[in-house]
C-alpha positions, 0 to 999 in steps of 0.5 A, a space after each residue: 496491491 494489497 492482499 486480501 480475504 479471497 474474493 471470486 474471480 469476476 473475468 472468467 475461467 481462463 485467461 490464454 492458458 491461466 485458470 484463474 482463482 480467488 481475487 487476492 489483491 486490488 490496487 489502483 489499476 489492476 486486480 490480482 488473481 490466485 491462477 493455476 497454469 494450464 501447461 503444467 499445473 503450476 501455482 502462479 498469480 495473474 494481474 489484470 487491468 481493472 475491468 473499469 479502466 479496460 478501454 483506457 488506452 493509457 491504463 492499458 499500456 500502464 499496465 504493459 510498462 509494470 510487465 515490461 519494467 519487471 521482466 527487466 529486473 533480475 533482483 531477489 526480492 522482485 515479484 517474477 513476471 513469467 508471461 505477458 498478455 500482448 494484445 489481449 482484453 483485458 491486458 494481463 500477466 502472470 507472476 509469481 504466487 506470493 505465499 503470504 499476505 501483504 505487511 499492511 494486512 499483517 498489520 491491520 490483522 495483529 498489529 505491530 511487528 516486533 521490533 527485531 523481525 520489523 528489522 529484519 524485514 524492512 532492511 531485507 526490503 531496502 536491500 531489494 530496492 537497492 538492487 532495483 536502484 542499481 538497474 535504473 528503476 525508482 519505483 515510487 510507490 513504496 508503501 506496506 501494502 505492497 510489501 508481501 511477507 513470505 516465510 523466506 524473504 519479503 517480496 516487493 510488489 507493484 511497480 505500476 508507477 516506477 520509472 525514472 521521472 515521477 509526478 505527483 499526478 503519476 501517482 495521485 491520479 487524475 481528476 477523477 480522484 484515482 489517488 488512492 487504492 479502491 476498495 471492492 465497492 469502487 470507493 476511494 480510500 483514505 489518504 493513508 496510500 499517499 501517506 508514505 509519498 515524499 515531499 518532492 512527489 507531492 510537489 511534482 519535482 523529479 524523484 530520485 531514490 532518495 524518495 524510495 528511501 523516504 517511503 521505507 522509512 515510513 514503512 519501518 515507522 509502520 511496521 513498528 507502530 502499526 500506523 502510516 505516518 501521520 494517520 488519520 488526517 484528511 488528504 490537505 491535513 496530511 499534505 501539511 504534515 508531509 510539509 511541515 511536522 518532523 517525522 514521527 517517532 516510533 519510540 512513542 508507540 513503545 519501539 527502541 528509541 534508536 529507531 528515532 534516528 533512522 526514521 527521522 533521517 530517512 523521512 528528512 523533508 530535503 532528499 539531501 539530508 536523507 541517507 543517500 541510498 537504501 543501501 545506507 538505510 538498510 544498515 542503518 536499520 540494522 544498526 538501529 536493532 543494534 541498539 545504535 543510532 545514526 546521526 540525524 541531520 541538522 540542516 535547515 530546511 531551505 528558505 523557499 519552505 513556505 512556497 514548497 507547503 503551499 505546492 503541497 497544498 495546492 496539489 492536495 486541495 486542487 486534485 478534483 476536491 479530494 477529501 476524507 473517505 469514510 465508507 458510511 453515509 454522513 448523516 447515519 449512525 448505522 448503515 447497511 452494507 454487504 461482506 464482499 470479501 469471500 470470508 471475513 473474520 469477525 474478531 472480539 477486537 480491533 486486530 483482536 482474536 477471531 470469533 466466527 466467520 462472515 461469508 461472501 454476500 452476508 448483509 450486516 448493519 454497521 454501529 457507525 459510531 463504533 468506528 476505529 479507523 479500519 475497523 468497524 462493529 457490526 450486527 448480523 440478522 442472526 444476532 452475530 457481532 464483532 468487529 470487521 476490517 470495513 475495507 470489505 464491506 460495500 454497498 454492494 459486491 462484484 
């Protein structure tokens, strides 16, 4: 789930006793609605199956498991679930209303944390995964977008694909290319939503929390550098480096050099040399803001490496020609493309300061060659110009 500029609800008013507001976050098999409770007026938030995936038995009952596998889980930290839509159409429940946005929008808005508050708040998310692990759940799909960063303690979201057993294909998706979140005009993203998935769930093997241990680690890398790990690669590149290029170093994007040390530990290619639960990450972590690091492992990776890279890579090329997305045209410079989001923020910079706002439905014209990973220049009719999160821009709108 990622949170966004607010987009109009498309499925109606009313779903069985919930008004539903502005669309705050789309993921890969549902959309999340701001919503008032009719009984009571109360603020809450409504999770809807994908209009697209509504006559999917499979996703529908996708969809009840996550409600049913939260209900379940009495953990601070966990997004509430108050009510479930049974046997209606579309399949929905209702959760708690997050107060902020998602680390991944926080990011791609202002940049990286600071490295104490990036601390504070991985650790705190560490700790709410342990309690997840305690009550028998990996969830799977850790990763900043699902993350939602409140003014008490950050919340963890979207347990589409948590349970016990984990396949690459559970979260890559089929054939149809379902490997990744979509955005408003129903395309695929970049590999970035599998950028934080452990070497033993691209290969298809059976996950334990040590693959959770993974993903926060490549989340304390992104909070702090504000980039996934190994960024900007197409979906094979990316499978090689998951395989075969040493963790990332945060220090190289400016944070405290102890950070190294957790960062490698956490994200070690074997689940064995990884810190053996979160609970020994979150401590490390704050250690690390400390000033201290923790021993890196020293193992060798196993002999049988090159077959694991060519499983990685096999899965990667071999999931129905998965390749990079970008949202323009290939043979264009400029292109054309409408704001979907309610408003969008025109800013003088990537991550940079607001200057005006674009509305809901406003056409602009993209300088394709301007592009700066998520964010792209654009041209207004009426001579306004800026930059734009490009996630936001379709060819057209719900």
């Amino acid at each position: 789930m990622s949170s966004v500029d607010g987009v109009p609800a498309d499925p109606g008013p009313t779903i069985r006793g919930y008004r539903l507001g502005l669309l705050i976050g789309r993921g890969g098999m549902g959309e999340v609605y701001s919503a008032t409770r009719l009984a009571d007026g109360a603020p809450c938030a409504v999770k809807v199956l994908r209009p697209d995936l509504a006559g999917q038995p499979d996703y529908r009952r996708r969809l009840r498991d996550e409600a049913e596998r939260v209900s379940g889980l009495n953990a601070e930290g966990v997004v509430k679930v108050h009510e479930v839509g049974e046997d209606d159409d579309p399949v929905w429940f209702a959760m708690d209303l997050a107060p902020g946005p998602d680390l991944q929008t926080r990011l791609d808005e202002r940049g990286p944390l600071e490295p104490d508050a990036a601390a504070r708040l991985i650790a705190e998310v560490a700790d709410t995964v342990a309690a997840v692990h305690r009550a028998g759940v990996v969830h799977r799909d850790l990763k900043p977008a699902n993350v939602l960063v409140g003014p008490e303690r950050p919340l963890v979201a979207d347990f589409g694909v948590a349970q016990p057993l984990a396949t690459v294909r559970a979260t890559l998706g089929s054939a149809s290319g379902d490997w990744s979140a979509s955005t408003p005009d129903g395309s695929s993203a970049h590999a970035g939503t599998v950028a934080y998935m452990a070497p033993e769930q691209w290969r298809g093997e059976r996950t334990t929390g040590r693959a959770d241990v993974y993903a926060l680690g490549g989340t304390l890398y992104a909070a702090l550098t504000g980039e996934p790990p190994f960024p900007d690669r197409s979906l094979p590149e990316l499978a090689y480096a998951v395989a075969m290029s040493p963790a990332p170093a945060p220090s190289g994007h400016g944070a405290p050099v102890a950070f190294d040390a957790v960062v490698a530990r956490a994200m070690a290619k074997d689940p064995a040399d990884r810190f053996p639960d979160a609970t020994a990450f979150a401590a490390a972590v704050r250690a690390a803001a400390r000033g201290e690091s923790p021993a890196v492992p020293t193992r060798r990776l196993p002999r049988r490496r090159p077959l694991a890279i060519a499983a990685v890579l096999a899965v990667a090329l071999g999931a129905a020609g998965l390749v990079w997305w970008s949202p323009w045209s290939a043979d264009d410079d400029s292109a054309h493309r409408v704001v979907c989001a309610r408003d969008l923020s025109l800013r003088d910079r990537p991550k940079g300061t607001p200057v005006d706002r674009l509305d809901h439905g406003v056409e602009v014209e993209v300088d394709r060659s301007r592009d700066e990973g998520p964010w792209s220049y654009v041209h207004t009719s009426d001579g306004r110009q800026g930059w734009v999160l490009n996630q936001w821009l379709g060819a057209s709108c719900p």
